[in-house]
TORKOL-4160 file (C-alpha; in steps of 0.2 Angstrom, whole numbers, padded with zeros to 4 digits, m for minus):
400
<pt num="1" X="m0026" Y="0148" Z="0067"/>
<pt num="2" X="m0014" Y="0142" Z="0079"/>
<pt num="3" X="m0001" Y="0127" Z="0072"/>
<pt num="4" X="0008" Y="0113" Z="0082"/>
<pt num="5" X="0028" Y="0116" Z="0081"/>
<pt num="6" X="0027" Y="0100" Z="0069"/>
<pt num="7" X="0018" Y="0109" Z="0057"/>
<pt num="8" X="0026" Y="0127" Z="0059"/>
<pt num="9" X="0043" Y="0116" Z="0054"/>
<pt num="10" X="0032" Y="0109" Z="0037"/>
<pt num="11" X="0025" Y="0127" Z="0032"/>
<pt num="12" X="0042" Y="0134" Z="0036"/>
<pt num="13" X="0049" Y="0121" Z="0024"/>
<pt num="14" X="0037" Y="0129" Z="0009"/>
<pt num="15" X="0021" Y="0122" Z="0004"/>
<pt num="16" X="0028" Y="0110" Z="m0012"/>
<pt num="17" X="0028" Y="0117" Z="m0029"/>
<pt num="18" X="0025" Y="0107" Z="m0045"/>
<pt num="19" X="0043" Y="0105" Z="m0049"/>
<pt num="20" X="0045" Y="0096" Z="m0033"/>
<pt num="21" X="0033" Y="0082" Z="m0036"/>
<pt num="22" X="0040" Y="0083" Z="m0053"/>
<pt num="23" X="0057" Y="0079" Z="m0047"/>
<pt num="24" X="0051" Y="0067" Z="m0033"/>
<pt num="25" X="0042" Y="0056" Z="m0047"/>
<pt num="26" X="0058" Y="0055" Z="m0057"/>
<pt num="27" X="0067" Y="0049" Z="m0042"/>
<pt num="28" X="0076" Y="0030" Z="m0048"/>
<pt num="29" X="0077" Y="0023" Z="m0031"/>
<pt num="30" X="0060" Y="0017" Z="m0028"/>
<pt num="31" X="0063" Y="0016" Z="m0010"/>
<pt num="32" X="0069" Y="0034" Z="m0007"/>
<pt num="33" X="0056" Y="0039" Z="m0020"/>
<pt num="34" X="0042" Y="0034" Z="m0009"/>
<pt num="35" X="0050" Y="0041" Z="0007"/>
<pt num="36" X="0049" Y="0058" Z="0000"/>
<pt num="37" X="0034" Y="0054" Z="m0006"/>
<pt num="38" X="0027" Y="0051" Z="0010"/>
<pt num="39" X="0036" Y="0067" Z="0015"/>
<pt num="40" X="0029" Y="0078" Z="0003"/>
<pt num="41" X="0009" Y="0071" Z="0003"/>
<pt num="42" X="0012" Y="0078" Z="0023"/>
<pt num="43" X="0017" Y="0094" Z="0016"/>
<pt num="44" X="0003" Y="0095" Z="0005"/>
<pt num="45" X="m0009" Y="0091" Z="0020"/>
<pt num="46" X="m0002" Y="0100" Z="0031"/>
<pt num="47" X="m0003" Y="0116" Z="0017"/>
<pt num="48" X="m0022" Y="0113" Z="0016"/>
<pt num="49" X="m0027" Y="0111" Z="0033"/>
<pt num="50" X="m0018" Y="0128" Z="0038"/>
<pt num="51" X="m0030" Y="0135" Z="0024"/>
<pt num="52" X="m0045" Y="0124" Z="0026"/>
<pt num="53" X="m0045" Y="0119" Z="0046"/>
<pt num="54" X="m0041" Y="0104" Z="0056"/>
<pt num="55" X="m0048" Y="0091" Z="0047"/>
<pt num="56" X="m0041" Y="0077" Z="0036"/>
<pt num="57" X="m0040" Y="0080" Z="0017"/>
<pt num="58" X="m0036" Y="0065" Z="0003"/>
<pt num="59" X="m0017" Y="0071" Z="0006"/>
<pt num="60" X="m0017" Y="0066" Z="0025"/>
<pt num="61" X="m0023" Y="0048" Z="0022"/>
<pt num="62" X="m0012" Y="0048" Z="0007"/>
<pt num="63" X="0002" Y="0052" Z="0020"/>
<pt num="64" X="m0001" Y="0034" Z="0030"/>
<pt num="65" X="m0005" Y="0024" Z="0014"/>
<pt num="66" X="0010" Y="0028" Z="0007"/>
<pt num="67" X="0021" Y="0024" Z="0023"/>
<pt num="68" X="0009" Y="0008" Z="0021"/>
<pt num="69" X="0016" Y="0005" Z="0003"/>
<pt num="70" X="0034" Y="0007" Z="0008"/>
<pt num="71" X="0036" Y="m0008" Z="0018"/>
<pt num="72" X="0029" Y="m0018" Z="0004"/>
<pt num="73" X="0040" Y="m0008" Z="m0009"/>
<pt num="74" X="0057" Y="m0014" Z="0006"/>
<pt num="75" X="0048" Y="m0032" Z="0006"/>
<pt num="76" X="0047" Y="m0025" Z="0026"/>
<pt num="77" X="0046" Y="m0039" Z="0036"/>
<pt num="78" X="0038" Y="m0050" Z="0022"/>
<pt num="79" X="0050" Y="m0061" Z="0019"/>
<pt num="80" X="0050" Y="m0068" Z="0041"/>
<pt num="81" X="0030" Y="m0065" Z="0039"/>
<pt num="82" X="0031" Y="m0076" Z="0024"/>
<pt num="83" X="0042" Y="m0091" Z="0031"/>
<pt num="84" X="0031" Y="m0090" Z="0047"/>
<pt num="85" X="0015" Y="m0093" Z="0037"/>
<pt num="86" X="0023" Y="m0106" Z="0027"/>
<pt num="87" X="0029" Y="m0116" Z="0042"/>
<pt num="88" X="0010" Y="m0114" Z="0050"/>
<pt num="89" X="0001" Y="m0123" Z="0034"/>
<pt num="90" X="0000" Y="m0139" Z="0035"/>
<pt num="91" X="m0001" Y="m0143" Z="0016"/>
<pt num="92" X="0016" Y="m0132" Z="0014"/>
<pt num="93" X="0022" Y="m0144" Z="0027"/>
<pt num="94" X="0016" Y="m0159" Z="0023"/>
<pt num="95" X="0023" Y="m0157" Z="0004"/>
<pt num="96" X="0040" Y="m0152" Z="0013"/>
<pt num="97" X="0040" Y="m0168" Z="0020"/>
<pt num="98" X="0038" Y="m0175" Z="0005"/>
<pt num="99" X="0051" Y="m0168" Z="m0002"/>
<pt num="100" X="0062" Y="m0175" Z="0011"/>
<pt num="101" X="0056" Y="m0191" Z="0010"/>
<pt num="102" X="0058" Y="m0191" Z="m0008"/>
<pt num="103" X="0079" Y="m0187" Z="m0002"/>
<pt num="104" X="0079" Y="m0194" Z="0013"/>
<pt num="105" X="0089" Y="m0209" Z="0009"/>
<pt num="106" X="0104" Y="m0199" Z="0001"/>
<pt num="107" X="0106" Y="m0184" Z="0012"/>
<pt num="108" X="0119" Y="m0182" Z="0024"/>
<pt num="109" X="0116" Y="m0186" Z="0041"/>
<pt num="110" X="0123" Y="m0171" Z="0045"/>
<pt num="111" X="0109" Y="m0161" Z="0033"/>
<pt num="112" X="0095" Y="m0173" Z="0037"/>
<pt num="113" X="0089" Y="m0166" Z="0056"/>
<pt num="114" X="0087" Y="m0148" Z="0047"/>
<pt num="115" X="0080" Y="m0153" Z="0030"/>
<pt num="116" X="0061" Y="m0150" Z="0034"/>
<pt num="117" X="0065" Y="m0133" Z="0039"/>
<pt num="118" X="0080" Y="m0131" Z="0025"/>
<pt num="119" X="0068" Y="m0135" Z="0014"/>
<pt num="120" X="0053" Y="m0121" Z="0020"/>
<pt num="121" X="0067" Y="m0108" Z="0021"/>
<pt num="122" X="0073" Y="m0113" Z="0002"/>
<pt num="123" X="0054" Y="m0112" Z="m0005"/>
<pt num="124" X="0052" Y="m0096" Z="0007"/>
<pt num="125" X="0068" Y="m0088" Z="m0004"/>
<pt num="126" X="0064" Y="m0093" Z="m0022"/>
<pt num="127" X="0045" Y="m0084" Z="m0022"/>
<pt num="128" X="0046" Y="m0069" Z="m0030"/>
<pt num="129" X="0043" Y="m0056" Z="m0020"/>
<pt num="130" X="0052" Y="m0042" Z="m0029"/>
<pt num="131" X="0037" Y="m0040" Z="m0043"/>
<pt num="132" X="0024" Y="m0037" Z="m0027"/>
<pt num="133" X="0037" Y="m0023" Z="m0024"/>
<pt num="134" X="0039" Y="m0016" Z="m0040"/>
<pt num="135" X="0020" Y="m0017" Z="m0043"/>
<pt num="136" X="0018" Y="m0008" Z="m0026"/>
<pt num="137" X="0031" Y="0006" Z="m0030"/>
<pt num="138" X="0023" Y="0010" Z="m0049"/>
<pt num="139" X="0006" Y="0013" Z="m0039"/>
<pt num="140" X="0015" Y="0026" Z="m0027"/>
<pt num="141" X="0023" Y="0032" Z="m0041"/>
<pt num="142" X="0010" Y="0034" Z="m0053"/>
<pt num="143" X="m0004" Y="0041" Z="m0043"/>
<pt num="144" X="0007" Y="0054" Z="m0033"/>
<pt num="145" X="0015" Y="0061" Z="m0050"/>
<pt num="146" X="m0006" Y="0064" Z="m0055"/>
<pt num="147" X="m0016" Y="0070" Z="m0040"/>
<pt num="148" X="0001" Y="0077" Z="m0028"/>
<pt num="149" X="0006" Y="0088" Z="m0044"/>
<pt num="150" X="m0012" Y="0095" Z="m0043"/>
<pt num="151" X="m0013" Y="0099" Z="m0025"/>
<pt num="152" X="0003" Y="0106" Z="m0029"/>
<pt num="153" X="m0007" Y="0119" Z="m0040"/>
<pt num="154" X="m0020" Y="0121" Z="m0031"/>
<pt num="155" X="m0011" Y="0127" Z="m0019"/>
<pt num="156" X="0000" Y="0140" Z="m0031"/>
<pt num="157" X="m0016" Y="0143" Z="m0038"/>
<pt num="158" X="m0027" Y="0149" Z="m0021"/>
<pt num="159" X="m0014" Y="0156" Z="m0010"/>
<pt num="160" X="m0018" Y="0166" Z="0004"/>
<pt num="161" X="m0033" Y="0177" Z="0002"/>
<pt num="162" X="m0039" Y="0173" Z="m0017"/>
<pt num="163" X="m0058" Y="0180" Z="m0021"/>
<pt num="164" X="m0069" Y="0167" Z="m0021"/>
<pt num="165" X="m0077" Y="0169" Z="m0041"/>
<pt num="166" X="m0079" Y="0154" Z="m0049"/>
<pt num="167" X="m0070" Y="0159" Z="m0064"/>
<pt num="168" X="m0054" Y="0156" Z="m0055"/>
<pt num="169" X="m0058" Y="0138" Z="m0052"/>
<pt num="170" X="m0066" Y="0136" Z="m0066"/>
<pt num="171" X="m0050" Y="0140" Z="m0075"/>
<pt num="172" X="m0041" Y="0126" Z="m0065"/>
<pt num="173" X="m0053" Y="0113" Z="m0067"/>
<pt num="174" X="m0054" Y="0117" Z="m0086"/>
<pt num="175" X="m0035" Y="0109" Z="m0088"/>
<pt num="176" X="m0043" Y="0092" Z="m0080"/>
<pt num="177" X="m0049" Y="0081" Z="m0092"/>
<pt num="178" X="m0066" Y="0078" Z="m0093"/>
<pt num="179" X="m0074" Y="0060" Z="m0092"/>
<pt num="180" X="m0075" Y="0045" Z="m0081"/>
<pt num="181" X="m0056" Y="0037" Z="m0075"/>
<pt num="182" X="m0045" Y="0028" Z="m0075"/>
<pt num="183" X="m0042" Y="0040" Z="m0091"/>
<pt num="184" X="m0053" Y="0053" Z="m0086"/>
<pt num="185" X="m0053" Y="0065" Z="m0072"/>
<pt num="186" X="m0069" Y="0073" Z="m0067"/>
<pt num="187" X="m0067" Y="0066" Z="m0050"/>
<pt num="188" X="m0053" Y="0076" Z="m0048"/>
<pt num="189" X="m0063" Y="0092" Z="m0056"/>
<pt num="190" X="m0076" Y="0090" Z="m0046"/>
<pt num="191" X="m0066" Y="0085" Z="m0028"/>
<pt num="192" X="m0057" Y="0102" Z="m0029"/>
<pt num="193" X="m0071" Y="0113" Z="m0033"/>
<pt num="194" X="m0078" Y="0104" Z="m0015"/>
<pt num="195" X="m0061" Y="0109" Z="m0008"/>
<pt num="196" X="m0060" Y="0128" Z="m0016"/>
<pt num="197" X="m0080" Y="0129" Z="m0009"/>
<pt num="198" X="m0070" Y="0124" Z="0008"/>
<pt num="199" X="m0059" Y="0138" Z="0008"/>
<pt num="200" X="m0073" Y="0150" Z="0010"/>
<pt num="201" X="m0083" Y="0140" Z="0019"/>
<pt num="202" X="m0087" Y="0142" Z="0039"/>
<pt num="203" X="m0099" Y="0133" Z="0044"/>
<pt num="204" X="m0094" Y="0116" Z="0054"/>
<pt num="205" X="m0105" Y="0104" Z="0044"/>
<pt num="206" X="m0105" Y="0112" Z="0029"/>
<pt num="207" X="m0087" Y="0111" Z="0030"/>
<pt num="208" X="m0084" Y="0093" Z="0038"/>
<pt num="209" X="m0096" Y="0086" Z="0024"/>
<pt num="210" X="m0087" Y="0095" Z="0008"/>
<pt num="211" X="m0071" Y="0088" Z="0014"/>
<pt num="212" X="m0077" Y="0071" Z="0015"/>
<pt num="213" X="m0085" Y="0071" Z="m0001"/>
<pt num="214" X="m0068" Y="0078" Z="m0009"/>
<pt num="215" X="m0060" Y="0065" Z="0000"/>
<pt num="216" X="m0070" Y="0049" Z="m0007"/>
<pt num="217" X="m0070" Y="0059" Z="m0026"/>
<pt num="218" X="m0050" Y="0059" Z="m0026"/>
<pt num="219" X="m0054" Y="0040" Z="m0017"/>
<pt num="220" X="m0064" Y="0035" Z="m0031"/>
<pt num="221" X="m0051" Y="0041" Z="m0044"/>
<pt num="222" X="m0037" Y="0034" Z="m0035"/>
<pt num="223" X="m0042" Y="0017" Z="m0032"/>
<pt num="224" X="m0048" Y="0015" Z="m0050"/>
<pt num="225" X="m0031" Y="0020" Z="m0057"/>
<pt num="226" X="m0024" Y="0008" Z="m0046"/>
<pt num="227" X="m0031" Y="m0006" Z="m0051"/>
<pt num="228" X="m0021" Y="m0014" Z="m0062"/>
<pt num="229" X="m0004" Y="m0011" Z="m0051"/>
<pt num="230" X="m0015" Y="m0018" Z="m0034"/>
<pt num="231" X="m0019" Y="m0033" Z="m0047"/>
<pt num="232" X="m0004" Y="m0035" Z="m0051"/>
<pt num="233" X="0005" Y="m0034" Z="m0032"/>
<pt num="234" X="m0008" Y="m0047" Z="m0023"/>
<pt num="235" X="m0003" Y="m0060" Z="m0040"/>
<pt num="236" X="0014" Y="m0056" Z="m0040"/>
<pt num="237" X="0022" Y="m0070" Z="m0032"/>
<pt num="238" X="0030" Y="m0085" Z="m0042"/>
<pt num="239" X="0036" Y="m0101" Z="m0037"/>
<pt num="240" X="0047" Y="m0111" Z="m0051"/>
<pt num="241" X="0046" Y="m0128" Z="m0047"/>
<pt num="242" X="0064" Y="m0130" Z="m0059"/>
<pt num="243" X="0072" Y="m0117" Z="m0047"/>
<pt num="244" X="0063" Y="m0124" Z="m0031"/>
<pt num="245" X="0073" Y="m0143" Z="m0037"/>
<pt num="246" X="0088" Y="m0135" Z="m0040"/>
<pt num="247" X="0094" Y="m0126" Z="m0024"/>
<pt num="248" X="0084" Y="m0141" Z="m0012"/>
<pt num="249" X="0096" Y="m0151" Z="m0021"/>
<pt num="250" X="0111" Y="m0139" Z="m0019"/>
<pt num="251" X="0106" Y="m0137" Z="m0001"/>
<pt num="252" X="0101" Y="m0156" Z="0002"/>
<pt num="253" X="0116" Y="m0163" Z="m0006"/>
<pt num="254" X="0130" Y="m0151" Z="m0001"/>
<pt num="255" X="0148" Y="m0151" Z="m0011"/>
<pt num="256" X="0154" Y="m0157" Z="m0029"/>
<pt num="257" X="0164" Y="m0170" Z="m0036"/>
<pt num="258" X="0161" Y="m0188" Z="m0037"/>
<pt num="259" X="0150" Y="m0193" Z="m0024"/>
<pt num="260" X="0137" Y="m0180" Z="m0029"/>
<pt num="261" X="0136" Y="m0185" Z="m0045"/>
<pt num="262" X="0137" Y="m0202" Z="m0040"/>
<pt num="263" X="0122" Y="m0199" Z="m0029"/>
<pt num="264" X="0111" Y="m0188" Z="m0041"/>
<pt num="265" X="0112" Y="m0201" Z="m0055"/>
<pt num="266" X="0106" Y="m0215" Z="m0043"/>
<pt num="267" X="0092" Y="m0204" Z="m0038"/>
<pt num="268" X="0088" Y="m0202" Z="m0057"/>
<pt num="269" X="0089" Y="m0223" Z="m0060"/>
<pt num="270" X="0079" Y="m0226" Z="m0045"/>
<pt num="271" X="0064" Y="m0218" Z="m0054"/>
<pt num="272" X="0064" Y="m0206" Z="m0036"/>
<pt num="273" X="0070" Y="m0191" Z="m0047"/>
<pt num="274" X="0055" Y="m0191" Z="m0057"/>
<pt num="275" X="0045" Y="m0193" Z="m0038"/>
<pt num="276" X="0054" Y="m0179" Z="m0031"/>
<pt num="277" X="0051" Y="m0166" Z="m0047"/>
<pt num="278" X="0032" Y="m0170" Z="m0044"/>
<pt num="279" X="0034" Y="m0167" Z="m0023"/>
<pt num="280" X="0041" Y="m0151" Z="m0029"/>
<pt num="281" X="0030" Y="m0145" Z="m0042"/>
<pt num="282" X="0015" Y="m0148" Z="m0024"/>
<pt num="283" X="0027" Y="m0137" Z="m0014"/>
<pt num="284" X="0027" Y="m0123" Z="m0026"/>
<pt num="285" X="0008" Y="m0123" Z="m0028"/>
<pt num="286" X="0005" Y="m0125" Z="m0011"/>
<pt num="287" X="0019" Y="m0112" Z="m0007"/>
<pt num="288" X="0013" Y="m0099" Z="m0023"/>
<pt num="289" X="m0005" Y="m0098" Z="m0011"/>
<pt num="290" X="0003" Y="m0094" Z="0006"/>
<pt num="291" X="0014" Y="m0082" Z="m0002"/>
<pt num="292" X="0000" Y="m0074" Z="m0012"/>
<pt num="293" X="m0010" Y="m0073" Z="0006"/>
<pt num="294" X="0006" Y="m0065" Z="0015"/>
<pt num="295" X="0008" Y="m0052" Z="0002"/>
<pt num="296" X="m0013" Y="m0048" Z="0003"/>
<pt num="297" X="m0010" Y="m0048" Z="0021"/>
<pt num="298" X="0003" Y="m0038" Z="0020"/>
<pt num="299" X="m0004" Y="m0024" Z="0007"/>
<pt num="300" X="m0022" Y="m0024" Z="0018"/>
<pt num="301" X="m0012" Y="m0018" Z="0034"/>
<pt num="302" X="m0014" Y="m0001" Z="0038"/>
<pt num="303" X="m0001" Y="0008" Z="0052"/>
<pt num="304" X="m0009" Y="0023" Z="0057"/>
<pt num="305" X="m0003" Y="0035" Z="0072"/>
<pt num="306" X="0002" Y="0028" Z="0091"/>
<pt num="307" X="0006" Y="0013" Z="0083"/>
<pt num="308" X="m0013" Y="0007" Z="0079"/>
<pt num="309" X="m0015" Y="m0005" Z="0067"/>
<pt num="310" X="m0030" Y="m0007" Z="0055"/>
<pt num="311" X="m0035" Y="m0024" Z="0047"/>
<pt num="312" X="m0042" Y="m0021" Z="0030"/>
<pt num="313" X="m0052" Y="m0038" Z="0029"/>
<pt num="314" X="m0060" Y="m0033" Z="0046"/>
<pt num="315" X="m0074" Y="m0021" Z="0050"/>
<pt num="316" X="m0068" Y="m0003" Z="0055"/>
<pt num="317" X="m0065" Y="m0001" Z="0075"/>
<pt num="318" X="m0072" Y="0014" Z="0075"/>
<pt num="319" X="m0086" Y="0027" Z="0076"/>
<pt num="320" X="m0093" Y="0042" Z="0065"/>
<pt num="321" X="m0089" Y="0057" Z="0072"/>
<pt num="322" X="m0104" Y="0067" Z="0077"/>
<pt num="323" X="m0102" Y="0081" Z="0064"/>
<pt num="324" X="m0104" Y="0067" Z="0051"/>
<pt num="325" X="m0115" Y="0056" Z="0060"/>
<pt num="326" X="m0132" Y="0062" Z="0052"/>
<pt num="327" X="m0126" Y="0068" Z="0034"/>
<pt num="328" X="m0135" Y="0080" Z="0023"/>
<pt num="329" X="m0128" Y="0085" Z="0007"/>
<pt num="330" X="m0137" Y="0076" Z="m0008"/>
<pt num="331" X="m0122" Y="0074" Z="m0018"/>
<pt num="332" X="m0110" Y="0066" Z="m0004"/>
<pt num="333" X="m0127" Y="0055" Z="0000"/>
<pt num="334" X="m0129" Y="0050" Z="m0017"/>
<pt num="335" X="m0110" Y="0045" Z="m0021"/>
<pt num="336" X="m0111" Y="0036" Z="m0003"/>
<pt num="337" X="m0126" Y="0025" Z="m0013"/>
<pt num="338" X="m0114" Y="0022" Z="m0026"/>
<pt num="339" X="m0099" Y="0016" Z="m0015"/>
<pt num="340" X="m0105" Y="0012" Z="0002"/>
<pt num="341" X="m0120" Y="m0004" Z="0004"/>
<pt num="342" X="m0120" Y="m0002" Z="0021"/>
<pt num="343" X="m0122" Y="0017" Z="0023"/>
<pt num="344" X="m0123" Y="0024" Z="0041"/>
<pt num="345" X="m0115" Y="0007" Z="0045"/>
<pt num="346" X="m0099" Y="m0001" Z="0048"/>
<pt num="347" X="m0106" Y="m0017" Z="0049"/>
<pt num="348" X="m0097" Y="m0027" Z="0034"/>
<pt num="349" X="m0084" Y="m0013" Z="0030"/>
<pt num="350" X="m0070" Y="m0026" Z="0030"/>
<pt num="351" X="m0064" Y="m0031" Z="0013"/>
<pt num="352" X="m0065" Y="m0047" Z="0008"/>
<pt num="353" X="m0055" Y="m0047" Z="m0009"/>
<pt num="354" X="m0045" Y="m0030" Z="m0009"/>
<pt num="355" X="m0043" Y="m0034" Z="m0027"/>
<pt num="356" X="m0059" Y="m0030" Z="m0031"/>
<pt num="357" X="m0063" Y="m0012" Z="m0032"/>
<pt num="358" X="m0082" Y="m0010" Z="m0024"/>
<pt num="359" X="m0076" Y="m0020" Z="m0010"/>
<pt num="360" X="m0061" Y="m0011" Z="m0006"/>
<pt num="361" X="m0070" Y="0007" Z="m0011"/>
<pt num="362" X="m0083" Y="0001" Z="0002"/>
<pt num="363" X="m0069" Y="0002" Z="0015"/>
<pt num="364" X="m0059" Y="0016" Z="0009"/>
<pt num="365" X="m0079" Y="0027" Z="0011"/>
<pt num="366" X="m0080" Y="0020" Z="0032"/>
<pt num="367" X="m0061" Y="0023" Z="0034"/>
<pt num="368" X="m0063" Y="0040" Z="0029"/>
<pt num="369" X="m0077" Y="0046" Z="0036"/>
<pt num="370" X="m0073" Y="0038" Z="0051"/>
<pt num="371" X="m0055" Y="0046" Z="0053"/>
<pt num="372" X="m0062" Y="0060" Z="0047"/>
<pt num="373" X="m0059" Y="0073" Z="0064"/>
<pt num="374" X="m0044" Y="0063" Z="0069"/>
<pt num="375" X="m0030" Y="0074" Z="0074"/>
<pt num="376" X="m0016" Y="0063" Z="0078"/>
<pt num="377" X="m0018" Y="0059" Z="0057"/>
<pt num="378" X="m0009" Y="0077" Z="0056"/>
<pt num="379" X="0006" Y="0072" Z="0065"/>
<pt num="380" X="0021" Y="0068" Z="0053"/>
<pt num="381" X="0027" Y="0052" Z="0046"/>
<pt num="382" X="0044" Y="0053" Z="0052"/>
<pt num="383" X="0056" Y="0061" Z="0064"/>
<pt num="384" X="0066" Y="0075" Z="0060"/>
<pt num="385" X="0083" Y="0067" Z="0058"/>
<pt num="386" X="0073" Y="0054" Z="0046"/>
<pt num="387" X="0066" Y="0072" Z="0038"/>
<pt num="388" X="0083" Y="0079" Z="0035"/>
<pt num="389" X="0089" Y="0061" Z="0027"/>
<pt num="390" X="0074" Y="0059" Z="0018"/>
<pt num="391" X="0075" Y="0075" Z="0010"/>
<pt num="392" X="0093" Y="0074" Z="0008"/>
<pt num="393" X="0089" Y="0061" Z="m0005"/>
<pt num="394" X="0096" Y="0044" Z="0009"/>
<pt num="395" X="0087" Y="0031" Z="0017"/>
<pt num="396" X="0087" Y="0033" Z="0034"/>
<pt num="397" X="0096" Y="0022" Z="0047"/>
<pt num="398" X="0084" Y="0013" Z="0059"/>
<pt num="399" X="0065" Y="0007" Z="0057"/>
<pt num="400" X="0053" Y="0019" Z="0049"/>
């Protein structure tokens, strides 16, 4: 089978071992973490497809979703997309004012031309959007250290030509646990005995429809691990009232000494401090929902190759390739039942709470049955300059 120099520079690099993804999960950095984790989920991919054929396995849409995952791990661009938002609702804006008005009549003239927006970029700074980030990097984290490490043996364990008796993956699946997850991992067992049927399998079809049905088994898996770290990501941000007051009035009322005081205390015995702490406690609530709606529109954005973008909460641009147009296999049509209400469809793929696990599983089935026979999903995540600083344990310069 012929390779593209991209992937010739992967294989030459040595398909990952355990002890790599091993090393890669006890990384502390969380943002070089997930780089070479990104890295390596294309090593894995590119490591089955030389063995399997040109088709996408869970690893190359784990490659994408992981680069996804980094730009919420290095609050990429959420912080401007967060002030835009804010400035574009009109209760945020109408509670700004508030606050303003609330101020108005002791601010400095000097301050009081900016103070609206003064006040959106103060809110837009105290939400809390490291714990979106942290939540987001323990779910890279934690489902690369369980299904990477087994790619990683699968590979060791079916290298180059293996016989293809079931004893052998017999004996792999039998260091699986048995039972239904987030604990349990007969998705897994069952996903690569598909993928070891794969390996000797040459039939088009055949081989198109074992792959998916891997795919959405290690999908299932997935996703029901992550579910409390998506949980927690999408509620993640936090808006203190105490802390929104105090830097509005740090900002609003510049400088020390005397005259500050002089005009904080005459805002507490006008009654209009109490009147401001309430404008303030409306700007955070207000404030708390557009952040929680930037950080889900950020998380359901998905960056795919020659710079198309995919919009979880909309249904899929996109068509089933003819190989698995008209499926046939009983056990991919019945988990399809189980996953997918609108089989044969994409009519209502988009997710309306990616919270919710049926809703986002329903997407996750069409995405990858639709990208199924994409080939430009092969293509690396980064260049090989970012490669080599990646590797080399740094962040790379420049955007990625």
């Amino acid at each position: 089978m012929s390779t593209t120099p991209a992937e010739a520079a992967s294989q030459g690099a040595g398909v990952p071992t355990m002890s790599e993804v091993d090393r890669i999960t006890a990384h502390t950095d969380p943002v070089v973490r997930n780089l070479q984790i990104t890295q390596c989920y294309h090593e894995l991919s590119t490591a089955l497809v030389t063995r399997i054929g040109r088709a996408a396995n869970w690893c190359t849409f784990a490659v994408w979703a992981s680069k996804q995952a980094g730009q919420t791990i290095r609050q990429e661009d959420l912080a401007r997309h967060l002030e835009r938002l804010l400035g574009s609702s009109p209760d945020t804006r109408d509670c700004a004012a508030l606050v303003v008005r609330r101020l108005r009549w002791i601010i400095p003239r000097r301050v009081r031309r900016d103070a609206d927006r003064l006040v959106l970029q103060t809110v837009a700074a105290v939400v809390g959007l490291d714990a979106a980030g942290d939540a987001a990097a323990e779910g890279n984290r934690k489902v690369f250290a369980e299904i990477a490490r087994e790619f990683a043996r699968f590979l060791a364990a079916f290298s180059g030509e293996q016989a293809d008796g079931e004893h052998q993956i017999a004996e792999f699946c039998a260091a699986l646990r048995p039972g239904d997850p987030p604990e349990g991992q007969r998705y897994l067992r069952q996903a690569f005995t598909r993928y070891h049927q794969a390996l000797f399998t040459s039939d088009p079809k055949r081989l198109a429809e074992l792959l998916l049905l891997a795919n959405l088994e290690i999908g299932v898996h997935e996703q029901t691990r992550l579910q409390p770290e998506i949980t927690a990501a999408l509620e993640a941000p936090i808006v203190d009232p105490d802390e929104v007051e105090r830097r509005l009035l740090d900002l609003l009322l510049p400088g020390g000494g005397l005259r500050r005081r002089l005009r904080l205390a005459i805002l507490a015995l006008s009654g209009r401090r109490r009147l401001l702490r309430v404008a303030c406690e409306h700007l955070a609530r207000h404030a708390r929902t557009v952040a929680r709606h930037a950080v889900t529109e950020h998380m359901m954005t998905l960056s795919l190759p020659s710079g198309q973008l995919l919009y979880l909460g909309q249904d899929l641009p996109a068509e089933f390739p003819p190989v698995l147009s008209q499926l046939s296999d009983p056990e991919l049509l019945a988990l399809l039942r189980e996953i997918d209400p609108t089989t044969d469809s994409l009519l209502g793929t988009g997710a309306r709470d990616w919270s919710d696990l049926p809703d986002r599983m329903h997407y996750i089935a069409d995405l990858f049955r639709c990208q199924a026979q994409r080939d430009d999903l092969l293509s690396p995540p980064f260049t090989p300059e970012q490669v080599v600083a990646v590797k080399g344990g740094r962040r790379p310069s420049g955007r990625l």
